[in-house]
C-alpha positions in Angstrom: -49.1 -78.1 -35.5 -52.0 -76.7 -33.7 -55.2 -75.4 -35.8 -53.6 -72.3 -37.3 -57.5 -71.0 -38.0 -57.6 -70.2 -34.5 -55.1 -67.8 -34.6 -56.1 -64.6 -34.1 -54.7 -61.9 -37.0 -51.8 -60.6 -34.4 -51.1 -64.0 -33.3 -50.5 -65.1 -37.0 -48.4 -62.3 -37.6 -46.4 -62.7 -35.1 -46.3 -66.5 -36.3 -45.3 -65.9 -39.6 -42.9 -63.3 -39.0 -41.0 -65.9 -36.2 -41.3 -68.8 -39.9 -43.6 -71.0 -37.3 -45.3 -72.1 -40.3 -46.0 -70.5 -43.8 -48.8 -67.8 -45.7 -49.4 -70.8 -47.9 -50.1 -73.5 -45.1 -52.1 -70.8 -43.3 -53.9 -69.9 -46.3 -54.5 -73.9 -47.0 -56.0 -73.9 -43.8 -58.7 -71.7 -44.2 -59.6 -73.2 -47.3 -59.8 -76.4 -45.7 -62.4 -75.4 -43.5 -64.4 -73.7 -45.9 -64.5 -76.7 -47.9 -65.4 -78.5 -45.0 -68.1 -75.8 -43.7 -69.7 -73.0 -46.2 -72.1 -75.5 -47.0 -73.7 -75.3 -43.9 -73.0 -71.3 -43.1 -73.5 -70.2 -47.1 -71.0 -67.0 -45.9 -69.2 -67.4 -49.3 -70.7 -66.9 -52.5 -67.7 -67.1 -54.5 -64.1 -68.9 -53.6 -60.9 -68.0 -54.9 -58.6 -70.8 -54.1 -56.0 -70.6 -56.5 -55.6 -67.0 -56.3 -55.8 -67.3 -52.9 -52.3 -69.6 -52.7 -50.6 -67.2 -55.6 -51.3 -64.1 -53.3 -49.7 -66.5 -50.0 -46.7 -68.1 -51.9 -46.2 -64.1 -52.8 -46.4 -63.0 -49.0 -44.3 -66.0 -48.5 -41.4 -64.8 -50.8 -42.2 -61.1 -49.5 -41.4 -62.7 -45.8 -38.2 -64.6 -46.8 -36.9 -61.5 -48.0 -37.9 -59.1 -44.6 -39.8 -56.9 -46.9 -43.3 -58.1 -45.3 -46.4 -55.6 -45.3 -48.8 -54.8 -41.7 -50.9 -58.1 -43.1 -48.5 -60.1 -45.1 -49.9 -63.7 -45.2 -53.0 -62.8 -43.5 -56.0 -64.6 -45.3 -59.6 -62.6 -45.3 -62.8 -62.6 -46.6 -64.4 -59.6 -48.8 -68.0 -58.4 -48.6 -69.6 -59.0 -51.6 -69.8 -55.1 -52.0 -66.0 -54.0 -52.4 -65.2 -54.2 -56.3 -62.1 -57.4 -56.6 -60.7 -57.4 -60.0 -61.6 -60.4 -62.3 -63.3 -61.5 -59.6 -67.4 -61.9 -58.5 -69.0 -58.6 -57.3 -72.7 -58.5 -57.4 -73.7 -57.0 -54.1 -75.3 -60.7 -53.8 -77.9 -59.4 -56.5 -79.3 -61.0 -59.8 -78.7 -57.9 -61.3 -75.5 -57.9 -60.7 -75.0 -61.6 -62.8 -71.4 -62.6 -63.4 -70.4 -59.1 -63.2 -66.7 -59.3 -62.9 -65.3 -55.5 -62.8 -61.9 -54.5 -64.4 -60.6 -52.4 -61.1 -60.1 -53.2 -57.5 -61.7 -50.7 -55.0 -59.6 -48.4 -52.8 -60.1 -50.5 -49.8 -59.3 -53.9 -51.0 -56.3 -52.5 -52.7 -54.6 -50.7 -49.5 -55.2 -54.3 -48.1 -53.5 -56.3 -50.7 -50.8 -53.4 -50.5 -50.1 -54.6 -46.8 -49.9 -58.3 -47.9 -53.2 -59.8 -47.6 -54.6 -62.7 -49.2 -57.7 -63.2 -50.5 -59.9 -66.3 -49.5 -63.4 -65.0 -51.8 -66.1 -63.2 -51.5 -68.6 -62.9 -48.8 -72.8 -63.3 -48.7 -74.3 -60.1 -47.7 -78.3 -58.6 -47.7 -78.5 -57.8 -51.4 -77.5 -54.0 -52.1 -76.9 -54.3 -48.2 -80.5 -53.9 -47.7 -81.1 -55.7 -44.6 -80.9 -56.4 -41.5 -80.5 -60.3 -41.1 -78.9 -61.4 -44.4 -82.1 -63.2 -45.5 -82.2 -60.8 -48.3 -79.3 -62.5 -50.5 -79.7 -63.6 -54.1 -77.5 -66.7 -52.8 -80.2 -67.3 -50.0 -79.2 -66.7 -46.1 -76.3 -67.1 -44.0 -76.7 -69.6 -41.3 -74.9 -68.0 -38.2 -72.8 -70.6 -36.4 -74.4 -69.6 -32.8 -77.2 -71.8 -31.8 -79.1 -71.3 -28.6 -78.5 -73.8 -26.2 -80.5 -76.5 -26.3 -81.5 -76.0 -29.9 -80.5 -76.4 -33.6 -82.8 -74.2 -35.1 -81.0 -72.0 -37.4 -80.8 -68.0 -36.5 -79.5 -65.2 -38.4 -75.9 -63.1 -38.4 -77.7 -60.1 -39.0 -77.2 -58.1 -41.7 -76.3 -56.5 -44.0 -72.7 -57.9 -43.7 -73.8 -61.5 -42.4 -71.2 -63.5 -44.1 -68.6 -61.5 -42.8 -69.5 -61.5 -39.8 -70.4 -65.7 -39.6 -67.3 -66.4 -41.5 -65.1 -64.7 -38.7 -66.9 -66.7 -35.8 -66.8 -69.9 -37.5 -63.2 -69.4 -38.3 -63.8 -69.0 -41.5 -61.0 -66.1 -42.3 -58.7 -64.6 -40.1 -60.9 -61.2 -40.6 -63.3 -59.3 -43.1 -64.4 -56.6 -44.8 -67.7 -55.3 -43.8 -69.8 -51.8 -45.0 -72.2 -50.0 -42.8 -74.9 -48.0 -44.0 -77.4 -48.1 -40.5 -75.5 -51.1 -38.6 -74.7 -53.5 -40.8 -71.2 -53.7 -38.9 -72.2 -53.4 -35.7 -75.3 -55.5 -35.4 -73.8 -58.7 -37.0 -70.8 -58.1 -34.9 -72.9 -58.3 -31.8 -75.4 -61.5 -32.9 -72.4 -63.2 -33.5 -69.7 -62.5 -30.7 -67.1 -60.2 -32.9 -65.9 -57.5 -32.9 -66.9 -54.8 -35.6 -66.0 -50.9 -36.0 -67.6 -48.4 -38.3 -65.0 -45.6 -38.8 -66.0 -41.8 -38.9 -67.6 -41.0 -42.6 -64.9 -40.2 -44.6 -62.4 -42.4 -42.7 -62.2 -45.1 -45.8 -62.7 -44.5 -49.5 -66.1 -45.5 -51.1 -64.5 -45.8 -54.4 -65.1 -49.5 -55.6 -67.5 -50.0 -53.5 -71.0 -50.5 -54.5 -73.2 -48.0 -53.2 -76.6 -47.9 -51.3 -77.0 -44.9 -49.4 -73.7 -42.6 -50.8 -74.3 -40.2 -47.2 -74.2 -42.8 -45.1 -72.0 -46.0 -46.4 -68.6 -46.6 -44.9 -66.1 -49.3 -45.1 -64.8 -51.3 -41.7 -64.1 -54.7 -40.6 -65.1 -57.6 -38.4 -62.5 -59.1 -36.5 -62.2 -61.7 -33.6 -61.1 -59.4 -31.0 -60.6 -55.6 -30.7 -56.8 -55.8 -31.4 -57.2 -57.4 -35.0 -60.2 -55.2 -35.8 -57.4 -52.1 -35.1 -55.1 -53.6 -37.6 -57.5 -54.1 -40.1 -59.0 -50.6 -40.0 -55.3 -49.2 -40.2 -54.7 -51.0 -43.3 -58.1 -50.4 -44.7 -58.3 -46.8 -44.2 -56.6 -44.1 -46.2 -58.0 -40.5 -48.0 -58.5 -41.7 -51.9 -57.8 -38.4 -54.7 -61.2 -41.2 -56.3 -63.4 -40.7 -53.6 -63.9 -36.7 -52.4 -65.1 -37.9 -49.6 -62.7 -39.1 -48.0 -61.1 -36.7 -45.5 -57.3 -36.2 -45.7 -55.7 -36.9 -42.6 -53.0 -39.0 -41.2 -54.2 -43.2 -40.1 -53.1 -43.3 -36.8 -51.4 -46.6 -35.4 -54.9 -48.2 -33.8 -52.7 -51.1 -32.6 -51.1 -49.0 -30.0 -54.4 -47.6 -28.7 -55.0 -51.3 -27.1 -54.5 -51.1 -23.4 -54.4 -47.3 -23.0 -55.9 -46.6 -19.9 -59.5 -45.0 -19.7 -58.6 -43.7 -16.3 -60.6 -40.0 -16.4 -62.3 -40.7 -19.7 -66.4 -39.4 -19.4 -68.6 -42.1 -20.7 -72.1 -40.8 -21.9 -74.9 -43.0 -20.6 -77.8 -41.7 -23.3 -81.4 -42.0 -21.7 -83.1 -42.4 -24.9 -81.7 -45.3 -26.0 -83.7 -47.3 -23.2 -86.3 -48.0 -25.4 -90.0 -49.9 -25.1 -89.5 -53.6 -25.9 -86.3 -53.8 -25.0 -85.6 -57.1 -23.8 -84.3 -57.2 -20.2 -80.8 -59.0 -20.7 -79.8 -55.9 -22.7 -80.4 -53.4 -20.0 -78.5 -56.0 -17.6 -75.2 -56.1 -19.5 -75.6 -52.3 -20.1 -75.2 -52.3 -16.5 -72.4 -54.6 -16.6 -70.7 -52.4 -19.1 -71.0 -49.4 -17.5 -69.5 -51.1 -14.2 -66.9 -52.3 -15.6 -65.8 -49.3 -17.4 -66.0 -47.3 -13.8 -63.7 -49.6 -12.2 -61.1 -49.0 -14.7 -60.9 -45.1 -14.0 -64.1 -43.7 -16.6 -66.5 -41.2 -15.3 -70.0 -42.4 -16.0 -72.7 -39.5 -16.9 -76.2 -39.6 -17.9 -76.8 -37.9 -21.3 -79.8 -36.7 -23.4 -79.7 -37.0 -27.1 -83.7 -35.5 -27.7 -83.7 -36.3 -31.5 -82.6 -39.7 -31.3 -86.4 -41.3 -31.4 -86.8 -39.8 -35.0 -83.2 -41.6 -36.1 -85.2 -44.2 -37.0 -87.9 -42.9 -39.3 -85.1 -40.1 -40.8 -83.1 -43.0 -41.6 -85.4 -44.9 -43.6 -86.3 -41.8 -45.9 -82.4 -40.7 -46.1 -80.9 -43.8 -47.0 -83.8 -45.4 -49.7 -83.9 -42.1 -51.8 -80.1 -42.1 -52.1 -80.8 -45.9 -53.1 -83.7 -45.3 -55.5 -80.7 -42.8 -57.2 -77.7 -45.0 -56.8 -79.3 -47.8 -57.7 -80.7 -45.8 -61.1 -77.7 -47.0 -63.1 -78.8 -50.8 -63.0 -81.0 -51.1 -66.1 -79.5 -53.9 -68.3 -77.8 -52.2 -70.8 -74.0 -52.2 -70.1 -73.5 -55.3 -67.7 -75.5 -57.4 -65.2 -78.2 -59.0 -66.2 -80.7 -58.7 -69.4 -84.2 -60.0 -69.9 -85.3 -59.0 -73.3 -88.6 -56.5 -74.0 -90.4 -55.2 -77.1 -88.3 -52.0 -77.1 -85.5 -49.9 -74.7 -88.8 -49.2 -71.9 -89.6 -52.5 -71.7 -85.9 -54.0 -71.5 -85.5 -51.5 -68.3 -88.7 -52.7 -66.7 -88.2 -56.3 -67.0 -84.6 -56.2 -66.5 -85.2 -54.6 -62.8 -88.4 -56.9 -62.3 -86.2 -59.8 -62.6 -83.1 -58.8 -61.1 -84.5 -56.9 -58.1 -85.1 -58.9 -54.5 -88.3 -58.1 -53.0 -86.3 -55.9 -50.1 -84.7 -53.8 -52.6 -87.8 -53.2 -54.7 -89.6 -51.9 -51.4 -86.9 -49.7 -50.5 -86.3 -47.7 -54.1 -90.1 -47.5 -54.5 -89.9 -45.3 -50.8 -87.3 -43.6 -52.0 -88.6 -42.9 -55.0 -92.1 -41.9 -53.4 -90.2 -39.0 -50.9 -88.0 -37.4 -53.2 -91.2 -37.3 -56.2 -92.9 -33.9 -57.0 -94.7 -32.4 -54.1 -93.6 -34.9 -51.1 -89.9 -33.7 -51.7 -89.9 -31.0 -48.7 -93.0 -32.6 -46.9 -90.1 -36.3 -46.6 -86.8 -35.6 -47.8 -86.1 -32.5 -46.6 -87.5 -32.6 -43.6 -85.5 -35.7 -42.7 -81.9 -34.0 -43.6 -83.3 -31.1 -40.7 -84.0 -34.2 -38.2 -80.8 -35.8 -39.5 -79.1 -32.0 -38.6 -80.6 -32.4 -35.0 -79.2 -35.4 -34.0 -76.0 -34.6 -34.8 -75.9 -31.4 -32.8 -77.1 -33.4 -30.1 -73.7 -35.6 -30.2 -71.6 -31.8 -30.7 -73.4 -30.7 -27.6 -72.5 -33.3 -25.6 -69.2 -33.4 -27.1 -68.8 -29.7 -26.2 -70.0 -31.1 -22.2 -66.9 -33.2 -22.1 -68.2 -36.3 -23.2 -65.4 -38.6 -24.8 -67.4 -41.6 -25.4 -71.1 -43.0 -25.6 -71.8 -46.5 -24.0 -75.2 -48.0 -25.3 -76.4 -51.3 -26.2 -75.5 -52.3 -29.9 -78.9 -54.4 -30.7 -82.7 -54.6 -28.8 -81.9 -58.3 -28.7 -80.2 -61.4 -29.6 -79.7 -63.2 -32.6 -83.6 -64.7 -34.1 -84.5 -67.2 -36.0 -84.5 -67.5 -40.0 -87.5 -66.8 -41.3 -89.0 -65.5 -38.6 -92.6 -65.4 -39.2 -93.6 -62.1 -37.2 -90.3 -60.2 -38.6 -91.1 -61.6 -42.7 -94.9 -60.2 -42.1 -93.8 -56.9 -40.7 -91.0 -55.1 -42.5 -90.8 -52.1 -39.8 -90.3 -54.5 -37.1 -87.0 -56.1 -38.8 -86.3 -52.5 -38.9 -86.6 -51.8 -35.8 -82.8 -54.2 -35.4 -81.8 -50.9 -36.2 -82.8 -48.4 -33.5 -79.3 -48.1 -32.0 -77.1 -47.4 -34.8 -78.4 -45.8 -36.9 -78.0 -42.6 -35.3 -74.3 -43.1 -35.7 -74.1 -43.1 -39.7 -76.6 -40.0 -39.6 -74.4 -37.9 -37.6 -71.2 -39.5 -39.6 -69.5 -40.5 -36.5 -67.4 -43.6 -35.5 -68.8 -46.5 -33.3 -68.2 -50.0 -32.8 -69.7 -53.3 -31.1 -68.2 -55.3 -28.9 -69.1 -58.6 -27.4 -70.5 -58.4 -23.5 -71.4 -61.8 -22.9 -74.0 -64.5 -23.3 -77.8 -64.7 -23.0 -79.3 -66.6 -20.6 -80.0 -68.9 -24.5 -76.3 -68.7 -24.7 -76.5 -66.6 -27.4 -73.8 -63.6 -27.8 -74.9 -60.0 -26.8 -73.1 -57.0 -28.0 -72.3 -53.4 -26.7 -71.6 -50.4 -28.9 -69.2 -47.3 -28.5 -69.7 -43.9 -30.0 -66.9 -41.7 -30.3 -65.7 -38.2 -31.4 -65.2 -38.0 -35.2 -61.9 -39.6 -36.0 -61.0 -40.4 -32.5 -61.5 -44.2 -33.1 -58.3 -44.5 -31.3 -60.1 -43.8 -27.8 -62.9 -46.5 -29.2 -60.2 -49.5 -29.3 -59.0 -48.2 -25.9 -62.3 -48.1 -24.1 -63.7 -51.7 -26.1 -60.5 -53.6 -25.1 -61.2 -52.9 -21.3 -64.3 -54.2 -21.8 -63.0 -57.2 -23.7 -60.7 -57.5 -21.3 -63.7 -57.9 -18.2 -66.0 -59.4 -20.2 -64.0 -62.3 -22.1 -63.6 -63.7 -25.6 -66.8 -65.6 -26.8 -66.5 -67.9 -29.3 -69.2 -71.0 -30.7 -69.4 -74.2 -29.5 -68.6 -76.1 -32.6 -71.6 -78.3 -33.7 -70.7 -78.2 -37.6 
């Protein structure tokens, strides 16, 4: 039997379905090579074996029977963010300690509905506050990219790292990701997957911790465009929990794949050719935008004027909602508790010592703009900003653009502990500066792998789209797949 990990999602399906092998032998696989690897990649912070073979001898009766869901028998991993029922969810904080809740959140659920299996839980930035899962309670993920050459160890990105390096190094057949500024996208692209973050609204939120409650959303990381579109049809669905969501039929994403792009106008945005941009990026830009005119796409050059404040409207927008959200985490009811002289002093300590360094920094920002007298001078002035770049999508939009082309990161994957990225927090930031326009305007986008560095290193470009026309996202990213190839580590682990 050949390695069943590297199967891609529709490959196993198709697999299972045809009884080439069974959800429990798949499943044993995977756990197999985590046992044999998460030592060296730290994407799981929690493993869930047995459940793991209940949920595939399940899928396996389910199968025998012909009543099989859209993932029956598929094994994934879960971001450490989406509420699992008995199970670890801490948002990879100490705050968070042995926090096991008593409900599953909406997204997991609809997953397990469609006959997934659970392999554990995934590392992630803590709170997703980051942007190279460095930020973790459990310490970083180890991406399983090296540059050529090299074994120094480089980053996944963040803030969903471990879903991202589990996916690459065949870890799970798929993931579950969030995305608050990129934290899909940008580990998609440092490691060579393939990552979409729906329109806002497109998945519930309920269950799943929050950050920034304006900006999060739910999607996954996948091998290859096709399995992404199966995940996200499973994954999303309105929720009566979450008011949010927007109630409106899932279309089949699956059958998007291979649609032609033949007359599609692809927006070339002028803004997002940035200073410091490093000059492989702006080369398989290039090669992007070829390749998407010889398959039928008008290219056109666009201006999005407000998208050089994204960045700085970002970084007030989302730490306020976090220095709210976060509010709840005080000690009292669950998490952790380090002891004070009375209630205040609980509180205090409680947050001193469960609180990483990253997360501290960010609710005492958000804290600071939405305080007495710098609420309109910050806060408000960044929702205006945050108003003006989405009119500049819905203007373009209105022009006939159907899709944006840009690149999904200003580089390629760095090095742990970077010393010039730990001493500067703005400059780890700046990872950023080409997504985060997409969560602030609430609209869909996704990276997908263009090729390799002249380091060998992975190198992503993202697609923006229409709200809820993901559908004409899978199209467009497949033909790039399609020129571009599949990428996938040498194995040095």
């Amino acid at each position: 039997m050949t390695d069943l990990t590297a199967l891609t999602i529709a490959e196993a399906r198709d697999k299972l379905a045809a009884k080439d092998f069974t959800a429990r032998e798949l499943t044993d696989s995977y756990l197999s090579a985590i046992d044999a690897a998460n030592e060296t990649f730290n994407a799981y912070v929690a493993v869930t074996a047995d459940k793991a073979r209940d949920m595939a001898s399940a899928s396996d009766a389910r199968l025998a029977a012909g009543t099989g869901g859209a993932l029956e028998g598929i094994p994934l991993g879960i971001k450490d963010l989406f509420a699992t029922e008995g199970v670890h969810t801490q948002a990879c904080s100490h705050i968070l300690d042995k926090f096991e809740p008593r409900y599953e959140s909406t997204v997991t659920a609809n997953l397990w509905a469609d006959g997934a299996v659970m392999l554990g839980k995934l590392n992630m930035d803590e709170f997703a506050m980051g942007s190279s899962n460095e930020t973790s309670y459990y310490g970083p993920v180890v991406n399983p990219w090296r540059r050529q050459g090299s074994d120094m160890k480089l980053v996944p990105g963040g803030s969903s790292g471990g879903s991202a390096a589990a996916v690459a190094a065949r870890l799970c057949a798929g993931a579950t990701a969030t995305d608050t500024g990129g934290s899909i996208r940008q580990p998609a692209a440092f490691t060579g997957t393939v990552g979409i973050k729906p329109t806002y609204g497109r998945c519930s939120r309920w269950g799943t911790v929050a950050f920034a409650s304006s900006l999060d959303q739910a999607g996954p990381i996948a091998r290859d465009v096709r399995d992404a579109a199966i995940l996200l049809k499973s994954m999303a669905s309105v929720d009566p929990k979450d008011t949010t969501s927007v109630d409106r039929p899932v279309p089949d994403y699956e059958a998007a794949i291979g649609r032609s792009v033949k007359g599609l106008r692809i927006g070339i945005p002028r803004e997002y050719r940035v200073e410091g941009m490093a000059a492989e990026i702006e080369t398989f830009w290039q090669r992007g935008i070829a390749m998407l005119r010889e398959a039928g796409a008008e290219i056109v050059d666009v201006s999005l004027p407000h998208t050089k404040y994204a960045l700085p409207a970002y970084y007030i927008v989302a730490p306020a909602e976090a220095s709210s959200n976060l509010a709840r985490y005080d000690g009292v009811r669950y998490g952790l508790r380090v002891p004070g002289r009375d209630v205040a002093q609980m509180y205090e300590n409680t947050r001193a010592a469960g609180f990483g360094r990253e997360v501290k920094r960010r609710i005492m920002i958000g804290t600071y703009v939405l305080s007495a007298g710098y609420y309109d001078a910050y806060y408000l002035q960044a929702q205006k900003v945050r108003t003006l770049i989405k009119r500049d999508f819905e203007a373009a939009f209105a022009d006939g653009v159907d899709a944006f082309l840009t690149p999904a990161t200003p580089s390629a994957a760095f090095g742990i502990g970077d010393e010039d990225l730990a001493a500067d927090p703005v400059a780890m930031y700046l990872n950023d500066i080409f997504t985060v326009t997409v969560n602030m305007a609430g609209l869909p986008g996704i990276a997908v792998p263009a090729g390799l560095s002249a380091e060998g290193l992975p190198l992503g470009l993202q697609l923006i789209g229409r709200p809820f026309d993901e559908e004409t996202l899978f199209s467009t990213a497949s033909v790039i797949e399609k020129a571009a190839g599949r990428f996938e580590p040498e194995r040095w682990w």
